[in-house]
C-alpha positions in Angstrom: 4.6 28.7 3.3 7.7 30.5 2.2 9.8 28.0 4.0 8.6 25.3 1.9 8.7 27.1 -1.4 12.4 27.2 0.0 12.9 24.3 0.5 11.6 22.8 -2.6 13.8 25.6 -4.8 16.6 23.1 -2.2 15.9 20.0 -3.5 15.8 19.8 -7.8 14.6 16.5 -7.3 11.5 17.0 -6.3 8.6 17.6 -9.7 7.0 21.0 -9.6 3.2 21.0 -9.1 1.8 19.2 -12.9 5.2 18.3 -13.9 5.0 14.7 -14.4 7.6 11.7 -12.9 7.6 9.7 -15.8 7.0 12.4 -19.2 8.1 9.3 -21.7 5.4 7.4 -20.0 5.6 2.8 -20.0 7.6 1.8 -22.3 6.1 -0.1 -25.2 5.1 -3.7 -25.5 3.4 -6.2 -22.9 4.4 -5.6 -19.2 5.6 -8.4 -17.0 2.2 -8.6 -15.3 0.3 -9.0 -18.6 3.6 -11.9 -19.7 2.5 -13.6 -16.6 -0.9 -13.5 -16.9 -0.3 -15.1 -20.4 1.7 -17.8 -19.0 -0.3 -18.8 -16.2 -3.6 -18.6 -18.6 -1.7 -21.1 -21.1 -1.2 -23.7 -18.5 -3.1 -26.6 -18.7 -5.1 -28.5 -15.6 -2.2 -30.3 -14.5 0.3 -27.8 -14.8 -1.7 -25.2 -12.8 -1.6 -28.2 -10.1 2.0 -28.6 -10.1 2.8 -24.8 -10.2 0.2 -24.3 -7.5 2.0 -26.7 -5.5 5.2 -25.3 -5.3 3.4 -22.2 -3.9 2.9 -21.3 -0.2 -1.0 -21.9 0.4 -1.4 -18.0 1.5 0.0 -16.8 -1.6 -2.4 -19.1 -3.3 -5.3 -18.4 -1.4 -4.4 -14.6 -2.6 -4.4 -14.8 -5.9 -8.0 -16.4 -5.9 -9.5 -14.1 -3.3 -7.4 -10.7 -2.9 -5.6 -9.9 0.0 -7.6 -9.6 3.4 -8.8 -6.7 4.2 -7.2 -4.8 7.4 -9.7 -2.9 9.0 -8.4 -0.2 11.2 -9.5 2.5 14.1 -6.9 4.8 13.2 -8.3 8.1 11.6 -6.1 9.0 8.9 -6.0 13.2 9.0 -2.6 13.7 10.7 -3.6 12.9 14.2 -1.8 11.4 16.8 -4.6 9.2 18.4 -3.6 7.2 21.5 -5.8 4.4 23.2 -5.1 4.9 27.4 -6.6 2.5 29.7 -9.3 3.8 32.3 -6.8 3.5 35.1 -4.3 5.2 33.6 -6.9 8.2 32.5 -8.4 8.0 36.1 -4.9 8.6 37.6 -3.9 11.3 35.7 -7.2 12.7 35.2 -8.1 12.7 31.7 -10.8 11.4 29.3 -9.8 8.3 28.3 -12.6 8.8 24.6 -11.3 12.2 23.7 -10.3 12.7 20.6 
């Protein structure tokens, strides 16, 4: 623990525990997102069409339905988890479920 109290003293950089990144916080006025939303709001049938066209179909097909979801068996806790065949676990003797 002392190492990394070190380390941080090391590197300025880095925020100290409740100091925050951005103190002046967003800027004022309407963010990009919120100009673009305008815009594409404002465009009429056809326009939508011929902007829509332009796009690739995926990117389209994202922006009606959200990205697809990426499901996973990974645990996320720090944990190298490795997937070994049944021959491989036979040969060397191990359990090919253990976690």
């Amino acid at each position: 623990m002392e190492e990394l109290k070190e380390q941080s003293n090391n590197r300025p950089w880095l925020f100290k525990k409740g100091q925050s990144g951005n103190p002046m916080g967003r800027p004022p006025g309407r963010s990009l997102k919120d100009r673009a939303k305008a815009y594409l709001a404002g465009l009429t049938d056809d326009e939508a069409e011929e902007y829509f066209a332009g796009m690739d179909k995926k990117d389209v097909w994202e922006m009606a339905e959200g990205k697809a979801q990426s499901n996973t068996d990974m645990k996320v806790n720090g944990n190298l988890i490795l997937t070994i065949s049944e021959a491989i676990a036979k040969k060397n003797d191990i359990n090919p479920l253990a976690e």
